[in-house]
C-alpha positions in Angstrom: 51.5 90.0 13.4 50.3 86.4 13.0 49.4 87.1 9.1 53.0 88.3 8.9 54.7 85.7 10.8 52.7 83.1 8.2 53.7 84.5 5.4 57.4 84.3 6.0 56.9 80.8 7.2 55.2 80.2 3.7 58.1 82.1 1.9 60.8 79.9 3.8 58.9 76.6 2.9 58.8 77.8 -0.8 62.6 79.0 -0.4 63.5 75.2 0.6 61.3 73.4 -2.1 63.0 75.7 -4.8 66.2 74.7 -3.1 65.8 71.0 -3.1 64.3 71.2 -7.1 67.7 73.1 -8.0 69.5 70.8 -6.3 67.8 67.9 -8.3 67.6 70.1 -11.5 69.4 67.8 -14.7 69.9 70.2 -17.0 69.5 69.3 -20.7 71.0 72.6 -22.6 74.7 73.8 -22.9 74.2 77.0 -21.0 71.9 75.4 -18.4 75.0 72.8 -17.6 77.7 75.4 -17.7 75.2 77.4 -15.6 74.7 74.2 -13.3 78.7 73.8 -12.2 78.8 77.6 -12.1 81.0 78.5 -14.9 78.5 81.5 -15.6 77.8 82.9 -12.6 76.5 86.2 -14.0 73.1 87.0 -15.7 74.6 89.5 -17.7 76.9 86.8 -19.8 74.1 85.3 -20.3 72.3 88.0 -22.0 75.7 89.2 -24.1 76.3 86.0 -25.5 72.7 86.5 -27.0 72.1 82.3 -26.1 68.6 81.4 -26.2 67.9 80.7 -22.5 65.6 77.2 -22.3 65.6 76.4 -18.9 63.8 78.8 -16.2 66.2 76.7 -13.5 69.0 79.3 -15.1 67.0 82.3 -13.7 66.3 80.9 -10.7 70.2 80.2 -9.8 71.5 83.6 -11.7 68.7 85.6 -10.3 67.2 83.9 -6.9 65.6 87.3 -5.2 63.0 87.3 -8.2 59.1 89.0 -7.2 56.7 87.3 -8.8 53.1 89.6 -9.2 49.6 88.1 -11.2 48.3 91.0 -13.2 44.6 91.4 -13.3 43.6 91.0 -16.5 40.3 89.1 -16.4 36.7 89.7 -14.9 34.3 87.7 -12.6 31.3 87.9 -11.7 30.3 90.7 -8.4 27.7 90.0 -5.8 25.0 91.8 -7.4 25.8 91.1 -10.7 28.2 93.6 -11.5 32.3 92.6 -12.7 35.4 93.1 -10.5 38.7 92.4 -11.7 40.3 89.3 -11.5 44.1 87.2 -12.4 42.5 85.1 -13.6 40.9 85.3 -17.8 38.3 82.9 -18.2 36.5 81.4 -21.8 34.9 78.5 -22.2 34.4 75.8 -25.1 30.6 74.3 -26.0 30.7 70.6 -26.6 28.4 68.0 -25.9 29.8 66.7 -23.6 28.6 70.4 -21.9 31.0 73.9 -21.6 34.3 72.9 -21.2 36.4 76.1 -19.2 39.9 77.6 -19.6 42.0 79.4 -17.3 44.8 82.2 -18.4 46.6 84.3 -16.3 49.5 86.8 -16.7 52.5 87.3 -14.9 55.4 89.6 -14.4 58.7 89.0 -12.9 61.2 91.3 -11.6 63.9 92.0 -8.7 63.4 95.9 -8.6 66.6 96.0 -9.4 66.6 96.5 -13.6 65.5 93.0 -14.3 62.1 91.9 -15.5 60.1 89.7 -17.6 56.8 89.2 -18.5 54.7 85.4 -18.9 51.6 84.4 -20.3 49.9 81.0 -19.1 46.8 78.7 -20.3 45.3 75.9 -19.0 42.4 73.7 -18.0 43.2 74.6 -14.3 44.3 77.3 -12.2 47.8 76.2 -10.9 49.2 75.0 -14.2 48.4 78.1 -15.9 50.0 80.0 -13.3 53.2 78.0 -13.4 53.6 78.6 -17.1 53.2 82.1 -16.8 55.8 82.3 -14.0 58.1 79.9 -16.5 57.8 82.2 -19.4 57.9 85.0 -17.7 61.4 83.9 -16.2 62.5 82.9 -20.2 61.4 86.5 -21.2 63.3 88.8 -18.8 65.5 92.1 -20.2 67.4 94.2 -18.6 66.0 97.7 -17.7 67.5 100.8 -19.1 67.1 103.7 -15.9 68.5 107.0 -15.5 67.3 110.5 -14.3 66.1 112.0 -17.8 63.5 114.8 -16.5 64.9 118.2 -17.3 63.1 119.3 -14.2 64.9 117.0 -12.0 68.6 116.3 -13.1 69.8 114.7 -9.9 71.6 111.5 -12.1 69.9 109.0 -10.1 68.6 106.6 -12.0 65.3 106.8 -10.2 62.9 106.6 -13.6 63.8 106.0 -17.1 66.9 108.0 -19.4 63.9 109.2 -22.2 60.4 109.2 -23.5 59.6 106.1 -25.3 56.3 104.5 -26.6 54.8 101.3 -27.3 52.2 99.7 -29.0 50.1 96.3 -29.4 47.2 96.2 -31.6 45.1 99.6 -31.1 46.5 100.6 -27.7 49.3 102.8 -27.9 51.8 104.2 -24.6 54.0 106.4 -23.9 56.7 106.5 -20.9 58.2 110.0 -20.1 60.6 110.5 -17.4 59.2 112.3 -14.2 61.3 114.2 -11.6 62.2 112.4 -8.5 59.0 112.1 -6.0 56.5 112.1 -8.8 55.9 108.3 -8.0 54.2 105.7 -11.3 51.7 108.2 -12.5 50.4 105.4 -14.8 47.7 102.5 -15.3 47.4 100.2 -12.0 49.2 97.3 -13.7 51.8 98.9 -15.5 52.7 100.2 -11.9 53.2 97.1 -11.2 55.1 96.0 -13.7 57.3 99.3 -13.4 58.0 98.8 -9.9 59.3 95.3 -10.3 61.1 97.1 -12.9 63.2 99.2 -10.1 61.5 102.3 -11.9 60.5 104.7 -9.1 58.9 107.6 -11.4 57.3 108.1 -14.6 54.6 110.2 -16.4 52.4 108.3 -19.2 50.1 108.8 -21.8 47.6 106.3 -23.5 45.6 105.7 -26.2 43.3 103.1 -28.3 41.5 100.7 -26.2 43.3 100.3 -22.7 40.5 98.4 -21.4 42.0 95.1 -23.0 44.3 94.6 -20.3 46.7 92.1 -22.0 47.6 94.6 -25.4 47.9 97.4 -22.3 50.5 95.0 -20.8 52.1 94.2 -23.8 52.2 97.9 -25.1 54.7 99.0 -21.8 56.8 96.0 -22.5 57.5 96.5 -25.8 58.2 99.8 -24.8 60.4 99.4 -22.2 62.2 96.4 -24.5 62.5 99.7 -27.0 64.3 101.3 -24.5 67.4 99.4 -24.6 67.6 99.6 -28.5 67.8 103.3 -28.3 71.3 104.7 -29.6 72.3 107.2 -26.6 75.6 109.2 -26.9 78.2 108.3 -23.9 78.0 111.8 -22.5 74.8 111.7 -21.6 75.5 108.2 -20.2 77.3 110.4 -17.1 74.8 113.3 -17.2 72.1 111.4 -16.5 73.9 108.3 -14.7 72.2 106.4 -16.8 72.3 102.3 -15.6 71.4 99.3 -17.6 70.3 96.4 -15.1 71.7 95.9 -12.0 72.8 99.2 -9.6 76.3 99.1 -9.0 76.5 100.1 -5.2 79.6 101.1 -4.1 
């Protein structure tokens, strides 16, 4: 109860500063000042205007209820020598002046609710490599494509995704196919993540190549899932399998 009652104590806190950096926020672009006296008030202009968004402030005024998850995609050291996962990717650079470390992390975004993007951060230190993978992150989010497209299922909920699509980056290759309703994320720890920030509540997969490497693993589903929305899908189908793009409209 106490860890509980801390963590929404830390989650108001970091509710307030976000609200006091808004309020400060000078935006530099066009979109980020139109978005700043609120003549776009929808995330979906945005993204049909096809305007290069610049500013993560945008994100966080169209979209406030963003999750924000670390994916594991480094390794440390175990107690008896062995590796565990970790967020955090460390390498290090030999100089005289002695071994010099770097810190990367990866990030995904999302509001279970269609929207989602996915960040990449470096730096000499934890906490600013972490904020730079939470800011690109925010600059990369797409809308997600969902539907019901199992032929076992066909309830039109768009619990998991309209078809089967695949991805790839470098030797590691994925494919998404859509699962019946109560299958859950049959997939890669990760990629659950990423699918259930996503707002995608089933899903079968299949890999390939070298899934071990993390980071092309990641990238593989996103590309994917960006693949997704480029797919040509005839309007009847759009009804048959109440197929949704983004937000759910609830009525």
């Amino acid at each position: 109860m106490a860890d509980k009652e801390r963590r929404m104590d830390r989650e108001e806190r970091q509710r307030e500063i976000q609200k006091k950096t808004l309020e400060a926020w000078k935006p530099k672009t066009g979109l980020g000042k139109l978005v700043k006296a609120k003549k776009i008030t929808n995330f979906d202009e945005v993204l049909s205007s096809g305007q290069k968004i610049l500013e993560s402030e945008i994100i966080d005024i169209l979209l406030p209820n963003l999750e924000v998850e670390l994916l594991s995609i480094g390794q440390s050291k175990g107690k008896f020598g062995g590796g565990k996962k970790s967020i955090w990717r460390t390498t290090q650079k030999k100089t005289s002046e002695g071994n010099k470390p770097k810190f990367s992390t990866m990030v995904v975004v999302g509001n279970k609710d269609g929207y989602l993007g996915i960040g990449f951060g470096k730096s000499k230190e934890t906490v600013p490599a972490r904020e730079k993978a939470i800011r690109k992150a925010k600059l990369n989010i797409i809308k997600i494509r969902r539907g019901c497209g199992s032929w076992a299922c066909g309830c039109g909920d768009p619990h998991t995704i309209p078809l089967k699509i695949n991805g790839k980056c470098s030797s590691v290759k994925i494919e998404l196919m859509p699962a019946p309703k109560g299958t859950g994320l049959a997939v890669e720890k990760e990629i659950r993540k990423i699918l259930h920030l996503a707002g995608i509540k089933d899903v079968y997969s299949r890999t390939s190549g070298h899934t071990k490497t993390k980071m092309n693993l990641i990238y593989a589903a996103f590309a994917a899932l960006k693949k997704l929305n480029k797919v040509k899908i005839k309007q009847d189908y759009y009804k048959q399998s109440g197929l949704i793009e983004g937000k759910l409209d609830v009525k």
